[in-house]
Kinemage of the C-alpha trace (Angstrom):
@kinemage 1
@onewidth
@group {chain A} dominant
@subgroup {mainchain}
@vectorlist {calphas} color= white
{ca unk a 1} P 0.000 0.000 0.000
{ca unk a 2} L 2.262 2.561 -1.250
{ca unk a 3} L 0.186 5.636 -1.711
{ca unk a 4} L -0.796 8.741 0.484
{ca unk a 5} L -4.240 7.710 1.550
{ca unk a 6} L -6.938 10.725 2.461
{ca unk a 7} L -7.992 11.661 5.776
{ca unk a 8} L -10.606 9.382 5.924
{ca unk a 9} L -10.479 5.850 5.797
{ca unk a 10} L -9.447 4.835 2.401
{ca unk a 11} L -10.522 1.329 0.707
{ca unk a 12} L -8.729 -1.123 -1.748
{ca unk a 13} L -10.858 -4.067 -3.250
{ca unk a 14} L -9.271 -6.726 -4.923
{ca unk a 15} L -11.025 -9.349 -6.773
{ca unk a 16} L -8.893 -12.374 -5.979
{ca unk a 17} L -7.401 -15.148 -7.013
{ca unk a 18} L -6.127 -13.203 -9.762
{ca unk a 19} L -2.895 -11.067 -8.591
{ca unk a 20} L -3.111 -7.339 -9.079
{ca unk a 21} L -0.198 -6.250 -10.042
{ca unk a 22} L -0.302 -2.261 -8.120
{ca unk a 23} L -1.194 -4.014 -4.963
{ca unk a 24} L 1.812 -5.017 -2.737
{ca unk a 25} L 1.641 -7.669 -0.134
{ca unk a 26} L 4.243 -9.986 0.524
{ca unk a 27} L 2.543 -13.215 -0.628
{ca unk a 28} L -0.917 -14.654 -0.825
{ca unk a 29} L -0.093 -18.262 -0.864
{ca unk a 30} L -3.164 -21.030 -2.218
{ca unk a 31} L -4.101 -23.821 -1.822
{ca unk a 32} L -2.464 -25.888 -4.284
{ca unk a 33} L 0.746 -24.260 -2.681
{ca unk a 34} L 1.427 -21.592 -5.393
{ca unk a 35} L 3.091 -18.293 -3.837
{ca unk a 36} L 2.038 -15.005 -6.003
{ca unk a 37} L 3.906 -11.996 -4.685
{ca unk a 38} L 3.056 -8.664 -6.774
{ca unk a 39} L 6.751 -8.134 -7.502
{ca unk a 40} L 5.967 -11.051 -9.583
{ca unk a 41} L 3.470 -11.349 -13.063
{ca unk a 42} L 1.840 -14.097 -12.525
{ca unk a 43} L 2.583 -16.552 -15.353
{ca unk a 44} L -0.451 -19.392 -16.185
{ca unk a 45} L 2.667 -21.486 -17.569
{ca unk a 46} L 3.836 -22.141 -13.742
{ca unk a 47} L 0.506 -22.896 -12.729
{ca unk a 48} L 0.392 -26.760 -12.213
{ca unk a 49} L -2.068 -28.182 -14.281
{ca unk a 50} L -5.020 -28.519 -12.152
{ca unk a 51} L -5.098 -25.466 -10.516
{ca unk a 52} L -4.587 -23.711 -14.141
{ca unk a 53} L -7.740 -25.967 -15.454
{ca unk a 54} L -9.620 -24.225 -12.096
{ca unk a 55} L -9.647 -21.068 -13.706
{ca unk a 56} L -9.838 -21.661 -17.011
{ca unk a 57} L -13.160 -20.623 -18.429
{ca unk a 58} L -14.053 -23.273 -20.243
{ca unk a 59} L -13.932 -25.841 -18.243
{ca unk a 60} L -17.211 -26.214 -17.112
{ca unk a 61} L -16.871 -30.055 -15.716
{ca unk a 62} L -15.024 -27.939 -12.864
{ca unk a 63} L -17.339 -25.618 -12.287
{ca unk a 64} L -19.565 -27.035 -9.476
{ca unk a 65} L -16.387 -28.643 -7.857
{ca unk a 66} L -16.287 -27.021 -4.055
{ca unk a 67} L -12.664 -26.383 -2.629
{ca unk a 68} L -11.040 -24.749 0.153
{ca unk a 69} L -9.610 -21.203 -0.661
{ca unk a 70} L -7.159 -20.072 1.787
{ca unk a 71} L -5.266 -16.461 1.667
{ca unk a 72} L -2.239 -15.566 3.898
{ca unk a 73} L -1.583 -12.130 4.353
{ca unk a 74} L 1.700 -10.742 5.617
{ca unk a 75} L 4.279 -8.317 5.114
{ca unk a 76} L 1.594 -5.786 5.506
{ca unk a 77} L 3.446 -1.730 5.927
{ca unk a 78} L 1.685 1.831 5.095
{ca unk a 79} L 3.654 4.230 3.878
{ca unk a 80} L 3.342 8.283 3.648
{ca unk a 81} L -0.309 8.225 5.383
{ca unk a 82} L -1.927 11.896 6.206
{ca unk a 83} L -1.149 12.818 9.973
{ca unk a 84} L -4.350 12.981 11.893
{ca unk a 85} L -3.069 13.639 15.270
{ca unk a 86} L -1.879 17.419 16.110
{ca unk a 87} L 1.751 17.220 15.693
{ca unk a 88} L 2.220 15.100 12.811
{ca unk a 89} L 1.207 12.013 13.458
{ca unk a 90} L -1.254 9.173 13.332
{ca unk a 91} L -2.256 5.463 15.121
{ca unk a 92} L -2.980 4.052 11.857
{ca unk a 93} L -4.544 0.119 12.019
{ca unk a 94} L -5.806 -1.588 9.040
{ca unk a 95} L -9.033 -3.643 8.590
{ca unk a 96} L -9.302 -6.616 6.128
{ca unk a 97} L -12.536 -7.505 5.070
{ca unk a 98} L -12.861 -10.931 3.408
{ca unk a 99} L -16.926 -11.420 2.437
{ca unk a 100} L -18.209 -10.143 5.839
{ca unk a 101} L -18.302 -6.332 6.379
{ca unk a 102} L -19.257 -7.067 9.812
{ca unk a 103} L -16.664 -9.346 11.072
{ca unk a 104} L -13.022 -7.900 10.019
{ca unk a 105} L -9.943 -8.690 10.753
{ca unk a 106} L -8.087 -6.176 12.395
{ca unk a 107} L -4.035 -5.022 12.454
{ca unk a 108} L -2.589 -3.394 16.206
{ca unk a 109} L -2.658 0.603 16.072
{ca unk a 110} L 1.004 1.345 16.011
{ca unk a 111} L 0.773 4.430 17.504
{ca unk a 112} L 2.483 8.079 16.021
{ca unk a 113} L 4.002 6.338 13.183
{ca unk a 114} L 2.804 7.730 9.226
{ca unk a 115} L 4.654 4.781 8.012
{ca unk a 116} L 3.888 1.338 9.960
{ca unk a 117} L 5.240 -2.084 9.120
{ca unk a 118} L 3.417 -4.678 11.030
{ca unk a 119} L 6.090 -7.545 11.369
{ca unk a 120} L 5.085 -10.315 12.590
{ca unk a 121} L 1.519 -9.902 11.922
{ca unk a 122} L -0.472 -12.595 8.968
{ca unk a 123} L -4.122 -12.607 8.149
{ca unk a 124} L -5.917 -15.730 7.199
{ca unk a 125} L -8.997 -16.123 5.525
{ca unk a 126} L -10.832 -19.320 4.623
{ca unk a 127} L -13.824 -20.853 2.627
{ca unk a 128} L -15.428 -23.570 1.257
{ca unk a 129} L -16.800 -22.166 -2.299
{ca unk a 130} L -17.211 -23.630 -5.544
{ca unk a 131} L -14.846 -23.205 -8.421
{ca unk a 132} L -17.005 -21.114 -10.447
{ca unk a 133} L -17.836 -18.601 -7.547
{ca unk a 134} L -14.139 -17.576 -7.146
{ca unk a 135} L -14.196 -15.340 -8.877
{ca unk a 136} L -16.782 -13.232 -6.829
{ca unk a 137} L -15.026 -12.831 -3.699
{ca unk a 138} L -13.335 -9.590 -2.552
{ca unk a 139} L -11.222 -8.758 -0.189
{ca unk a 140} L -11.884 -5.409 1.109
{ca unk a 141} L -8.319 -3.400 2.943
{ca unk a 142} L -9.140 0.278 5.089
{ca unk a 143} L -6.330 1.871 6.433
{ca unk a 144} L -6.954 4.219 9.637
């Protein structure tokens, strides 16, 4: 998350599995034990073969097959956020969303820091879903 962010909570949706390439978390590991980083295109020709016939659009004998999606985040750091604290600085936390708005998953406030690195720290999200839904899910990222 390298951008200034606005005063107010700012949002970043990301339609996953597929990588984006501006976004910048350390890895997102699934389950067929692939690690996508966004320093890295993803290339379909490293895939192994099942998980590449997952996603493929035209394979519809896939389609209703349920799996468990899992996502690791870690490696998560700010950088340049807007003070919001007289004299310079903030207590920024960040939220994850992964389906539920309700129920996030929530970072430590590191307090009067504008550019926080939370070592140490990994979110996890998991489902059961079936192949062709994928593609719907979004994971939802506020920064405080």
């Amino acid at each position: 998350m390298s951008s200034s962010l606005s005063p107010q909570a700012s949002a970043l949706s990301i339609n996953l599995p597929h990588p984006v390439d501006n976004f910048q978390l350390s890895s997102a590991t699934r389950e067929y034990g692939e690690v996508v980083t966004a320093s890295k295109p993803h290339s379909p020709s490293k895939s192994p073969k099942l998980a590449r016939s997952m996603f493929d659009e035209n394979t519809s004998h896939l389609s209703s097959t349920e799996c468990v999606f899992r996502v690791r985040i870690s490696g998560i750091q700010c950088r340049n956020l807007e003070p919001r604290k007289f004299g310079g600085k903030s207590d920024p936390f960040v939220e994850f969303y992964w389906g539920d708005i309700e129920a996030p998953f929530t970072t430590p406030v590191i307090k009067a820091d504008l550019n926080p690195t939370y070592k140490g720290v990994t979110i996890s999200f998991e489902y059961k879903q079936s192949i062709a839904h994928l593609k719907e899910r979004n994971c939802t990222i506020k920064v405080f």
